[in-house]
N, C-alpha and C positions, 0 to 999 in steps of 0.2 A: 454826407449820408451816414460816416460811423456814426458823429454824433447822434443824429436823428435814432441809431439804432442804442446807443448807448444813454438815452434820454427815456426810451421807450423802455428797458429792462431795468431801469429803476424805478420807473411808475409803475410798472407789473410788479417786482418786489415790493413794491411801498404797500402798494393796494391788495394787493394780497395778503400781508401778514394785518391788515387792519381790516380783513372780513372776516378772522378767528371770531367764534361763536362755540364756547367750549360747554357751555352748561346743557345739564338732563341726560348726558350722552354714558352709554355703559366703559368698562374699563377697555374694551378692543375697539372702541367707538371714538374712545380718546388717545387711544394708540396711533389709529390714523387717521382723526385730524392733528393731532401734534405732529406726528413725522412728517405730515404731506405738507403744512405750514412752517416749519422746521427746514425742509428741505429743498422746497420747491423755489425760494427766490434767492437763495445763494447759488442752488446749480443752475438758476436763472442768468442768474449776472456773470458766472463760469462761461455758459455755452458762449455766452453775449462777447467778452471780451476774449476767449480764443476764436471767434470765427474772425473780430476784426483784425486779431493777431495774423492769422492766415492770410486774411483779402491784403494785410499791408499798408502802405502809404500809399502808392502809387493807381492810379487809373480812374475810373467810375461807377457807379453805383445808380441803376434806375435814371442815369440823364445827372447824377447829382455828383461833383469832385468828393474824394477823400482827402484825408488833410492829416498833418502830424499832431495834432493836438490832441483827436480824439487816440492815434496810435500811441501818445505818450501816456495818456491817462489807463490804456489796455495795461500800458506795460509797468505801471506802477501799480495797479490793482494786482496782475498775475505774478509779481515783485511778488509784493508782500505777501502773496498767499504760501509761495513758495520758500519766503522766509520763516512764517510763521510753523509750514510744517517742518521745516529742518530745526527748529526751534524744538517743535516739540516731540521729533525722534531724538535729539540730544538728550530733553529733557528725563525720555524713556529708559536710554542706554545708561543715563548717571545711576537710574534709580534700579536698574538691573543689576549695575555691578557694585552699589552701594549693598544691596540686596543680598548676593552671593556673598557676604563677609558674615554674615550671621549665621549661628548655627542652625542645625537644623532637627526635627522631631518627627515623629510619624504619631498619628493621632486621627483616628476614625477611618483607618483605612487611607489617608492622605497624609502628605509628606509637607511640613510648614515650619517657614523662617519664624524661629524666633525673636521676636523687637525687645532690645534691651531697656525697655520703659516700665513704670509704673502705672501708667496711665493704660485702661484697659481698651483693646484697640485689635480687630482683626479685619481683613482684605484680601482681595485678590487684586495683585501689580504685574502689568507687564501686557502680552498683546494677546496672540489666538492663545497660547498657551501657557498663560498667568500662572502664579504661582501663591499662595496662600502665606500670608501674615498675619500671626498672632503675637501678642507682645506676651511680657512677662507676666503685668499685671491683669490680664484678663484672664488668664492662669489662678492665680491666685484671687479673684473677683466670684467667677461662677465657679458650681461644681459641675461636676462630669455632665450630667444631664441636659444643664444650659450649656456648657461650652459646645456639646454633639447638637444643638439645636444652631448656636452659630457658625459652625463649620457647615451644616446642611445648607443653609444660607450661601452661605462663600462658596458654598459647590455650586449651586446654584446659576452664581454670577460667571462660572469655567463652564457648566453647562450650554450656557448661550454667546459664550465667549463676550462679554458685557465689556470688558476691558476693550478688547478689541475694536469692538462698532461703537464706542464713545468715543476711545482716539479719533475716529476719522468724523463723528459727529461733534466735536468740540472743537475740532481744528475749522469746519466750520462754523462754530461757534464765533470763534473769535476771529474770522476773517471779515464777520458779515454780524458785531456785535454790535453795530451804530444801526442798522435795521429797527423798527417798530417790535416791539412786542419778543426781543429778541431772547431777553433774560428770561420774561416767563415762562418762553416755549422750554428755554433751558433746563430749566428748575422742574416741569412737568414731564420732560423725558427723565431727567433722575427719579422724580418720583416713581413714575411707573417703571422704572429698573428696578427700582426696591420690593416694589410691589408684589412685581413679575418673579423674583427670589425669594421674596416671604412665601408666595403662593407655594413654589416649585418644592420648597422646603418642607412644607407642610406637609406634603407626598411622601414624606422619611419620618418626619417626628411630630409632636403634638404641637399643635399652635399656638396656646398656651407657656408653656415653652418658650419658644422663640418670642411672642409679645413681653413677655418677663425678662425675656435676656434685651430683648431692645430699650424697653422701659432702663435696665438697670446701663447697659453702655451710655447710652446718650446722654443719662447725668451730667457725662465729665465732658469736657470740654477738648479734642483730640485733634492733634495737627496729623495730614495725610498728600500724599504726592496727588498732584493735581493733573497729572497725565500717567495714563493706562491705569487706572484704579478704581476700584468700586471695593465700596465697604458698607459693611454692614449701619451706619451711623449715619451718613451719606444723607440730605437733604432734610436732615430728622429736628427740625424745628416746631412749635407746637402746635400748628394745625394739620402739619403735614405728619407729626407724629401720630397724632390722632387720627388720622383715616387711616394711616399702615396699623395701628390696635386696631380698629373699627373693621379693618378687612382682614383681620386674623382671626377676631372674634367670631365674626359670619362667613367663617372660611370661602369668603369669596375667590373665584375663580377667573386671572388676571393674566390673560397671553397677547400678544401682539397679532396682527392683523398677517394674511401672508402676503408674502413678498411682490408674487403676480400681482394682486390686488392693488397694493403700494404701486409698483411699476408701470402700471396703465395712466396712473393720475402723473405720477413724474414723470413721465415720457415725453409730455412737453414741453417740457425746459429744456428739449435739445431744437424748441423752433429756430431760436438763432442759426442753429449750422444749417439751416435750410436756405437760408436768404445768400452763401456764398455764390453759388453757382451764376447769380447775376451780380456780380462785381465783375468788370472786364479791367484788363492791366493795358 
């Protein structure tokens, strides 16, 4: 019967992320169907393999035997998930105390490691309460005016704590990256991260502005820590640099959906732990 049930929460993940239908949709419109597509069949295949976790090897299920094979596949799935986050709080703490070794500046009212690079490169690293990098050469790159438009930016990403909820959305990422349509959802929640901090930005300084300072960052070509960071450069390839210009220009206005709303539609991926109560030992 696990298997039956561990057969059935991959066919719901599959089919799910292959009914995404992303077009004509406004930017809160893509906030959540990304997130709900994004989210809903990794914590699908979660609830799925801790309730078998729970029910065990032993007894029955519906009239039907449980068996070790489908508990050995639970426990290899919830394996690796939990290696993968220990994975990547390690990866967090290197880049925290890598971090503390740089000097430091106060610049627009905020406090920022400076990166002893040429290469012009600014960020927020780390989790709820990130901390701001700027390098040497984005110093020397823009003057005062664009550097205060990409720090609004990066305030931005400590506004919504961005660092923070991509940790735990990338660790699903990569737990559940052999899924359908996995990369793309990817890439679309960075994008509307950028977005969502161009917009917020804009509320400080001219738009303008920050499009010029985006246009001149992403020229260069910049290596960046791939857990707890968001940076201003961040998914800015040429069509997708094009629409973050394109929603600067038309100072569009770009927020996420709330959280109740999200909540209602994911609340069914805890169907699995409903089906325990009729497993008998």
């Amino acid at each position: 019967m696990h298997t039956i049930m561990i057969v059935i929460g991959l066919f719901g993940a599959v089919i799910i992320r292959c009914a995404r239908s992303p077009q004509g949709l406004s930017y809160t419109q893509r906030w959540q169907q990304t997130l709900f597509y994004f989210l809903f069949p990794p914590l699908l295949l979660l609830m799925t393999a801790m309730a078998v976790f729970c029910m065990g090897t032993q007894g029955r299920m519906l009239g039907l035997e449980t068996g070790y094979w489908s508990y050995g596949l639970t426990l290899g799935f919830l394996g690796s998930a939990i290696a993968v986050l220990c994975w990547q709080f390690d990866q967090g703490a290197r880049s925290s105390r890598k971090l503390s070794q740089y000097p430091t500046t106060s610049i627009s009212d905020s406090i920022a490691h400076i990166l002893p690079t040429s290469l012009p490169y600014s960020a927020q690293i780390g989790g709820w309460n990130s901390k701001l990098v700027i390098s040497e050469g984005l110093f020397s790159l823009l003057d005062s005016a664009h550097l205060n438009a990409v720090i609004a930016h990066e305030k931005a990403h400590l506004y919504y704590r961005d660092t923070f909820w991509f940790f735990w959305l990338g660790w699903l990422y990569r737990i559940t990256a052999w899924l359908p349509n996995s990369a793309a959802l990817w890439e679309e929640l960075l994008l509307l991260r950028e977005l969502r901090a161009d917009w917020k930005a804009t509320q400080t300084v001219d738009s303008l502005l920050l499009a010029e300072s985006l246009i001149t960052v992403v020229n260069y070509t910049v290596q960046y820590p791939q857990v707890g960071c968001a940076a201003l450069s961040c998914t800015a390839n040429k069509s997708r640099l094009e629409e973050r210009i394109e929603a600067l220009i038309n100072e569009e206005e770009v927020v996420a959906p709330p959280v109740v709303t999200l909540g209602k539609e994911l609340v069914w991926a805890l169907t699995p732990l409903i089906t325990m109560p009729w497993h008998q030992c």
